[in-house]
C-alpha positions in Angstrom: 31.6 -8.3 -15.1 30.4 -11.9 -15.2 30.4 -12.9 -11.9 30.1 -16.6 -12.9 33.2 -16.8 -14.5 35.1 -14.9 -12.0 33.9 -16.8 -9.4 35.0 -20.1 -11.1 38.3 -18.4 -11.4 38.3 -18.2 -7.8 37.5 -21.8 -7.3 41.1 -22.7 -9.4 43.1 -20.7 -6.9 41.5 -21.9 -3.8 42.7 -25.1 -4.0 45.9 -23.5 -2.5 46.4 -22.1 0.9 48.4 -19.1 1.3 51.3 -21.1 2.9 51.3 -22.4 -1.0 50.7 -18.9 -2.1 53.2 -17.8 -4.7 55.5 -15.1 -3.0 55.1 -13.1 -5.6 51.3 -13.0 -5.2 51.2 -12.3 -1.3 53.6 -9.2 -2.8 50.6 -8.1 -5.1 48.0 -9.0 -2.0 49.7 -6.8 0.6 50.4 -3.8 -2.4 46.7 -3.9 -3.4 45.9 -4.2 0.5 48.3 -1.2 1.0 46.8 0.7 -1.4 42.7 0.5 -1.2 42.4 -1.4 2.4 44.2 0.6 4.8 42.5 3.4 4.7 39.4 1.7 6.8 41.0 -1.7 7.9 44.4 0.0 8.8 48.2 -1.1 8.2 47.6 -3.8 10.9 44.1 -5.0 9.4 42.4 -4.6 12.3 39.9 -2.3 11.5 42.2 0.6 12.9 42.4 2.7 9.6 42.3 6.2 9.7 38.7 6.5 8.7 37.3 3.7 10.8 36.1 5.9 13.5 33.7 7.7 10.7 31.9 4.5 10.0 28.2 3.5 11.8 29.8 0.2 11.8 33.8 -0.4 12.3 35.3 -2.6 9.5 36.2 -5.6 10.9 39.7 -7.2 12.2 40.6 -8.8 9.3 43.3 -11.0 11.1 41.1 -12.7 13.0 38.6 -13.9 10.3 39.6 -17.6 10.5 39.1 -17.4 14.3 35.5 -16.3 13.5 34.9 -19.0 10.8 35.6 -21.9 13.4 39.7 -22.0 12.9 39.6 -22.1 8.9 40.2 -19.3 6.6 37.1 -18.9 5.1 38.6 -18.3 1.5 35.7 -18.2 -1.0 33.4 -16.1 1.4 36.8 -13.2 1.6 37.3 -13.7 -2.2 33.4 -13.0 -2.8 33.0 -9.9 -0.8 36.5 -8.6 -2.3 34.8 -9.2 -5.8 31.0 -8.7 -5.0 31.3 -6.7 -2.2 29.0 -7.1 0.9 25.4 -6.4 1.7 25.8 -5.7 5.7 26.7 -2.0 5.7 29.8 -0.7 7.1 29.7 2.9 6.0 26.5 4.1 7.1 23.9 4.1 4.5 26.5 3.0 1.9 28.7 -0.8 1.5 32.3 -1.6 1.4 33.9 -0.8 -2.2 33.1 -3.4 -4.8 36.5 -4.2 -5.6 35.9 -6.4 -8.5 34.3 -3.9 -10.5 37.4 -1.5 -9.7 40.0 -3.9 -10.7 38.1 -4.4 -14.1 37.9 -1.1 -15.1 41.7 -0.7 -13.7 42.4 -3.3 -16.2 40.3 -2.2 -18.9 42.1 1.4 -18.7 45.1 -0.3 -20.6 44.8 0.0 -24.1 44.6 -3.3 -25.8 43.1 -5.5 -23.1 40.2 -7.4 -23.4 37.1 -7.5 -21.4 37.9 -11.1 -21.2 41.9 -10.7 -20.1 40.6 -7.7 -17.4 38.4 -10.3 -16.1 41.3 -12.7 -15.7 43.3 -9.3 -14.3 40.8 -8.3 -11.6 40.3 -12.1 -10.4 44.1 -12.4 -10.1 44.1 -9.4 -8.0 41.6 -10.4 -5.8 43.4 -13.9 -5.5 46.2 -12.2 -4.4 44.2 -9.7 -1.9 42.5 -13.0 -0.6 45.8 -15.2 0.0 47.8 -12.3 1.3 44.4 -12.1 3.9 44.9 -15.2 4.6 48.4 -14.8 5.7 47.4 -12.5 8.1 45.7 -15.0 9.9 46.7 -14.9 14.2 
């Protein structure tokens, strides 16, 4: 995955806050969240998921992450651990899911897309992860 280019992806979309979030990508945000976040973050995203308790270190309440960053949603630093992942360990002697990799070869699964469109798939679905994040906001 080329980093660079997702990344500059990433930079398009972040001119927009999730209050200017399409609905219909908060819909893919909280689905994707749903479906590989809960499981350590929890339905409420705040790191109550039902395998938090097996981690050295507890993921993080991911509604408070604005709070943390000085009152602003700290967009490109969320988007780039979704997509990168994260070089503090949270699981012991391993890291949070590298989710951009995962989306990619999600995409690439489909017969018929290019390693260029999956690229363009898996930032869109880390845009959407990132803004529904964002929504989440207390």
């Amino acid at each position: 995955m080329d980093t660079r280019t997702i990344l500059a992806i990433a930079a398009i979309g972040m001119s927009v806050g999730a209050a200017q979030a399409d609905e219909s990508a908060l819909v893919l945000g909280r689905s994707a969240y749903g479906a590989l976040c809960t499981v350590c973050h929890g339905e409420d995203a705040k790191g109550t998921g039902s395998v938090a308790e097996l981690f050295a270190v507890k993921p993080p309440d991911l509604t408070t992450l604005a709070k943390r960053a000085g009152g602003r949603f700290p967009f490109s630093d969320v988007y780039q651990v979704i997509i990168l992942g994260m070089e503090a360990p949270g699981h012991g002697t391993s890291e949070m899911p590298i989710w951009g990799d995962y989306f990619m070869a999600d995409a690439l699964e489909d017969r018929g897309v290019s390693k260029t469109d999956a690229m363009y798939i898996a930032a869109g679905r880390a845009l959407s992860l990132t803004y529904y994040l964002e929504s989440l906001q207390q």
